[in-house]
C-alpha positions as a printed NumPy array, in Angstrom:
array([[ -3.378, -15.3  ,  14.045],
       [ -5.654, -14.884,  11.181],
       [ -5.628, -13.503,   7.655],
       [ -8.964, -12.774,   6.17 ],
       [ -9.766, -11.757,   2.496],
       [-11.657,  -8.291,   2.177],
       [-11.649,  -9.014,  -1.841],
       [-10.956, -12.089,  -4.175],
       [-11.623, -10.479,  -7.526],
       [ -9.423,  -9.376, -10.432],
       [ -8.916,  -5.864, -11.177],
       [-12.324,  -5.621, -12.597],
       [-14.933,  -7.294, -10.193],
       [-17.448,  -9.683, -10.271],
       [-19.64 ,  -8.861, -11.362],
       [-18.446,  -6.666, -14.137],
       [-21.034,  -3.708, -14.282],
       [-21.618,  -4.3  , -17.801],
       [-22.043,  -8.339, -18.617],
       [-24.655, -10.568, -18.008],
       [-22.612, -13.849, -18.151],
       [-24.162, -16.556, -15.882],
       [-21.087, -15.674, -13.321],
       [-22.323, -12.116, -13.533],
       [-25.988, -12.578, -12.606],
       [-25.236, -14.928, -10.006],
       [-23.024, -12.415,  -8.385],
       [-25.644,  -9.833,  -8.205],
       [-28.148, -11.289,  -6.606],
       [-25.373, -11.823,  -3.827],
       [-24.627, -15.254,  -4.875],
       [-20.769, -17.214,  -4.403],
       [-19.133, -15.118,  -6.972],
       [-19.273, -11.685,  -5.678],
       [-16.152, -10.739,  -5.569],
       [-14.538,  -7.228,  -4.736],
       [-11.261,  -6.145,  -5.167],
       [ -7.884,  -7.328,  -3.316],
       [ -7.418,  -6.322,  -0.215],
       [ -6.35 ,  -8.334,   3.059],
       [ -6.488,  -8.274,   6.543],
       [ -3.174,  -9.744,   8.736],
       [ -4.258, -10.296,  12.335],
       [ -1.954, -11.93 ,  15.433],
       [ -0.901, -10.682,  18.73 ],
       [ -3.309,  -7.071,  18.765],
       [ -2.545,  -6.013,  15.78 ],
       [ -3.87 ,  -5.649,  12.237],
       [ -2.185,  -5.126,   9.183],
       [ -3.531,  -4.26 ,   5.777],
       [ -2.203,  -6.034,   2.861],
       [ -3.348,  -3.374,  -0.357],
       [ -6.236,  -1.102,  -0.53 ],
       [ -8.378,  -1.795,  -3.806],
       [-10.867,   0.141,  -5.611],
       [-13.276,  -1.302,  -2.949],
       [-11.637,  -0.218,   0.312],
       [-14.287,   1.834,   1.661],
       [-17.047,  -0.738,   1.025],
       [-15.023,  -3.757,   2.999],
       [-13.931,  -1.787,   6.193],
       [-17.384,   0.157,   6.464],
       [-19.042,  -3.275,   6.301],
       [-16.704,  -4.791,   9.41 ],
       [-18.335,  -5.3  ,  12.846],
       [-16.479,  -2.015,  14.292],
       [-13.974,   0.713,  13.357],
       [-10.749,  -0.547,  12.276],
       [ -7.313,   1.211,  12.262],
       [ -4.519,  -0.774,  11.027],
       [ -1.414,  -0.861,  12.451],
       [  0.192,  -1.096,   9.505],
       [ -0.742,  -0.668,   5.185],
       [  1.628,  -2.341,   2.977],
       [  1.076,  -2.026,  -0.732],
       [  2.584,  -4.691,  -3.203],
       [  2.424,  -2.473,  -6.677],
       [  0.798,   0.619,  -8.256],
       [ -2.01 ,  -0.642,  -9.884],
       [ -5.643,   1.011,  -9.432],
       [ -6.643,  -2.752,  -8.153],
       [ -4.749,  -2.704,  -5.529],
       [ -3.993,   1.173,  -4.574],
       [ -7.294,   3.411,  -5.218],
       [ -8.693,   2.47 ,  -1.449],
       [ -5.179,   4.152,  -0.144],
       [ -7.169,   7.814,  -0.857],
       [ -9.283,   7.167,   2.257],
       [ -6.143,   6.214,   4.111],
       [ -4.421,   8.918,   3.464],
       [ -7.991,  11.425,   3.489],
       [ -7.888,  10.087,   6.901],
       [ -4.242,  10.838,   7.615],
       [ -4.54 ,  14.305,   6.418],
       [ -7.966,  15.648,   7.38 ],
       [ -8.298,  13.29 ,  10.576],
       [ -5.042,  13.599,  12.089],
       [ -4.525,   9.802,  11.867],
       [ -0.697,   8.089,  11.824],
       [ -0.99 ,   5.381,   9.139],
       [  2.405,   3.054,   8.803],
       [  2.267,   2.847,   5.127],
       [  4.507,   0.989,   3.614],
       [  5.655,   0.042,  -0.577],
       [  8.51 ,  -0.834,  -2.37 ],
       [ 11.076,   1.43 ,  -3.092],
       [ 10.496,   1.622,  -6.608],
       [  6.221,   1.81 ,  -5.965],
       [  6.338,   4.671,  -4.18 ],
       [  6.927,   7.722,  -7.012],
       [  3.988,   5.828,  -8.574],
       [  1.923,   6.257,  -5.475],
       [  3.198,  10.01 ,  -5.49 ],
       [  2.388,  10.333,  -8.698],
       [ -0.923,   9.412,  -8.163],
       [ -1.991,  10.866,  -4.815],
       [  0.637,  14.066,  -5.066],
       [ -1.943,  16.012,  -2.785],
       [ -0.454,  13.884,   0.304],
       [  3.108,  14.351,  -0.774],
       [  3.52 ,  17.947,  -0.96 ],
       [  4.843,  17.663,   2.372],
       [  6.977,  14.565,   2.223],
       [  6.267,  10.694,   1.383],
       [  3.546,   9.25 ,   3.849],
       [  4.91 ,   6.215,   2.71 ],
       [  7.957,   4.139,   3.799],
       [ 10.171,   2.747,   1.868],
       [  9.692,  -1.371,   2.61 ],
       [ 13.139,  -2.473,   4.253],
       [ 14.518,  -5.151,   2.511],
       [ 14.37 ,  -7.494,   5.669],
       [ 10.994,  -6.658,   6.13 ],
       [  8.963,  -5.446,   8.695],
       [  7.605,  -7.062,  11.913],
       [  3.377,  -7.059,  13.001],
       [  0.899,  -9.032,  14.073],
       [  3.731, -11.595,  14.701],
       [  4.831, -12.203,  11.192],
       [  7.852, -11.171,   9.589],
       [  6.602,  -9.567,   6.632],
       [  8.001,  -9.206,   3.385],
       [  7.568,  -8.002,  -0.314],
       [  9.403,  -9.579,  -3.41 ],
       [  9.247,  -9.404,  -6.541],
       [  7.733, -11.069,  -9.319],
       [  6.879, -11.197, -13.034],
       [  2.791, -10.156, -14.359],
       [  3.596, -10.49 , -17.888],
       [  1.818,  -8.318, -19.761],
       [  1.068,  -5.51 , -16.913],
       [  5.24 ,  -5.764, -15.95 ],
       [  6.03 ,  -6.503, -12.699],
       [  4.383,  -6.9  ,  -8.769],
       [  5.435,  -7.948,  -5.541],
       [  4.159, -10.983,  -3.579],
       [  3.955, -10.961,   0.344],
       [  6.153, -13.272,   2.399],
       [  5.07 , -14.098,   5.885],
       [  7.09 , -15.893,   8.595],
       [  6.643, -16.789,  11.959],
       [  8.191, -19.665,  14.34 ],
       [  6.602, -22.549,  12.797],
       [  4.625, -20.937,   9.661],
       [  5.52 , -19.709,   6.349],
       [  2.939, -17.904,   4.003],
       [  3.439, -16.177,   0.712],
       [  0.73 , -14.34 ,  -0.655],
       [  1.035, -14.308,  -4.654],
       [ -2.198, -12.492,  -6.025],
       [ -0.401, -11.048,  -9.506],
       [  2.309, -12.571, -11.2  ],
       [  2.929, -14.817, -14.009],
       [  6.222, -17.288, -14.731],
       [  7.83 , -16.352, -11.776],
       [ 11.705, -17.763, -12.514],
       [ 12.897, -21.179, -10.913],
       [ 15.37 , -19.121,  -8.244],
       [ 12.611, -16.616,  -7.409],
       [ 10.248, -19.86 ,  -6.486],
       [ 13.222, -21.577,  -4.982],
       [ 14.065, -18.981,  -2.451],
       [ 10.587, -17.701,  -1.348],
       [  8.262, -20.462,  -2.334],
       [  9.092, -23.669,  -1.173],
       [  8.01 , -25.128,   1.856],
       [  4.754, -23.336,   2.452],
       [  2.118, -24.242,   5.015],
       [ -0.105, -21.712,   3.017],
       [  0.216, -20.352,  -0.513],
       [ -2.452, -17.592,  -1.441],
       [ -2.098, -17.65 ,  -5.303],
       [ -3.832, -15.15 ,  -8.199],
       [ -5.556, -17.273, -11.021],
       [ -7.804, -14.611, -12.837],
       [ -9.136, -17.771, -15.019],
       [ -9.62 , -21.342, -15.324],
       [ -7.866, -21.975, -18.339],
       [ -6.418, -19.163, -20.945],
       [ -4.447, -21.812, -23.18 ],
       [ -5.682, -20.361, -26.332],
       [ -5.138, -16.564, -25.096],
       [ -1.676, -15.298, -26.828],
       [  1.54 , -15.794, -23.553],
       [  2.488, -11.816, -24.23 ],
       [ -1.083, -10.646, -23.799],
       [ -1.741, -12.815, -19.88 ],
       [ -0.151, -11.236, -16.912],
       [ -1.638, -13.488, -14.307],
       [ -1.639, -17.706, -13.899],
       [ -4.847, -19.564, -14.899],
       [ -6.065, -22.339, -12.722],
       [ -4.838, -25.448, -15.289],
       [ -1.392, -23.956, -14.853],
       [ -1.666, -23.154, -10.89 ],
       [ -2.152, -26.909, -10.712],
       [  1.123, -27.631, -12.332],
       [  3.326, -25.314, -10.547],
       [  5.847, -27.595,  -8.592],
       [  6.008, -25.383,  -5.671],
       [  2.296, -24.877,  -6.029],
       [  1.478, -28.673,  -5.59 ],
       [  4.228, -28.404,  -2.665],
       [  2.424, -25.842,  -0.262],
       [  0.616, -27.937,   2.282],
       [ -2.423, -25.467,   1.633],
       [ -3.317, -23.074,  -1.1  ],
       [ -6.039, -20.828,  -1.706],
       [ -6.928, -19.602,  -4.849],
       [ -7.465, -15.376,  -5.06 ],
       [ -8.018, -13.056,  -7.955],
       [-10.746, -14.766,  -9.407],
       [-12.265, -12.745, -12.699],
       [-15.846, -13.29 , -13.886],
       [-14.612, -16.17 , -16.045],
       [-14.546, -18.759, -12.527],
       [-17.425, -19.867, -11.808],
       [-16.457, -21.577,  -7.962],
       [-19.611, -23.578,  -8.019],
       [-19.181, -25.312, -11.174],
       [-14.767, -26.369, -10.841],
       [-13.233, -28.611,  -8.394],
       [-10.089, -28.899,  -6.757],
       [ -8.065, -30.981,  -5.356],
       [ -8.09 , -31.973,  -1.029],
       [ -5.746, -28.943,   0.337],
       [ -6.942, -26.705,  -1.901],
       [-10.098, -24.302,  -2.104],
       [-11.25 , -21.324,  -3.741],
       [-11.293, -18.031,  -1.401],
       [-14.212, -15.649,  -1.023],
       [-15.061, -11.991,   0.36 ],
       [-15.075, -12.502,   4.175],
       [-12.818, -15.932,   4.71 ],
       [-10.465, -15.812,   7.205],
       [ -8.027, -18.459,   7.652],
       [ -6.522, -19.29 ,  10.906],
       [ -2.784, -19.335,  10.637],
       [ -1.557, -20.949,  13.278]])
């Protein structure tokens, strides 16, 4: 069982077409920091599943070793980070012949409607996510939600299997004490969002995603027996910050093993 991570960055990339920050020209010359957008790959038992479909979709499934068809396509919220790549999905649904299982939140989908209403004219290509979840690749997998300040609100991914528990936390921001309590605590992996290193002096109502100074505070943070750090913005440079033993920095192309 694996999960590998298509893209690391924020919802803008690194690098950011227009800046030439140090972070920025090291990324383009195909350096540590080049970072696409979110988008994950679930694999155990024959199967695949795709966590989100980012702006950058195309790029990180064209660039794979062989054709991929996922079993499965969950999406966690409507935001063009983490939804634009679902137009090749469902392209490929509708002009292909494929049979995606797409699934979203209840309240996500008129979003995704909203936004791709060339696929819906016929009815929702997208499932409603049942609240207990849904079972591939050997997980039990779930979406809750969560706080991301300034943008509203997100889901995270839950995943559960005899002997494993994973949540998978790219956007969100002072997620309450009984959210944490019942779907964060005794992780053997914690995949958390931390767009920068430390936004202390950046006004609370204008964030909408933890920095890394506060990541290293959260109780049930410092309790997961791993964590990788994901949504990584221009502003983290991974070759110049250290972190503590059980926990790392993720990149385009890891893949963890899970069990």
């Amino acid at each position: 069982m694996t999960l590998t991570f298509l893209g690391t960055a924020d919802s803008k990339g690194v690098p950011r077409f227009w800046c030439a920050c140090p972070v920025c020209q090291e990324a383009r010359t195909g350096g540590v920091n080049r970072r696409r957008r979110t988008a994950l790959l679930l694999r155990g038992e024959g199967q695949t599943v795709l966590l989100d479909a980012g702006v950058d979709l195309h790029t990180q499934l064209a660039g794979l070793s062989g054709p991929l068809l996922p079993d499965a396509v969950l999406i966690s919220h409507a935001h063009n980070d983490h939804i634009l790549g679902l137009g090749d999905l469902l392209d490929f649904e509708r002009y292909e012949g494929g049979n995606l299982a797409i699934y979203a939140p209840p309240p996500v989908i008129p979003h995704l409607a909203e936004r791709f209403g060339y696929a819906f004219g016929e009815g929702s290509p997208v499932l409603p996510m049942p609240p207990n979840g849904v079972q591939f690749a050997g997980f039990n997998i779930r979406l809750f939600g969560v706080p991301h300040g300034a943008n509203g609100s997100s889901h995270a991914y839950r995943l559960d299997c005899p002997g494993f528990r994973a949540a998978l936390v790219t956007d969100a921001l002072d997620i309450p004490a009984r959210v944490a309590q019942e779907w964060l605590t005794d992780l053997d992996l914690l995949a958390l969002g931390t767009s920068f290193a430390d936004e202390s002096a950046c006004e609370r109502g204008r964030r909408s995603v933890y920095d890394i100074r506060e990541a290293l505070a959260l109780p049930w943070a410092r309790a997961a027996r791993r964590v990788v750090l994901t949504h990584l913005s221009h502003a983290v440079d991974v070759r110049r910050l250290e972190l503590p033993d059980g926990w790392a920095f993720a990149s385009d192309g890891l893949s963890l093993d899970l069990k």
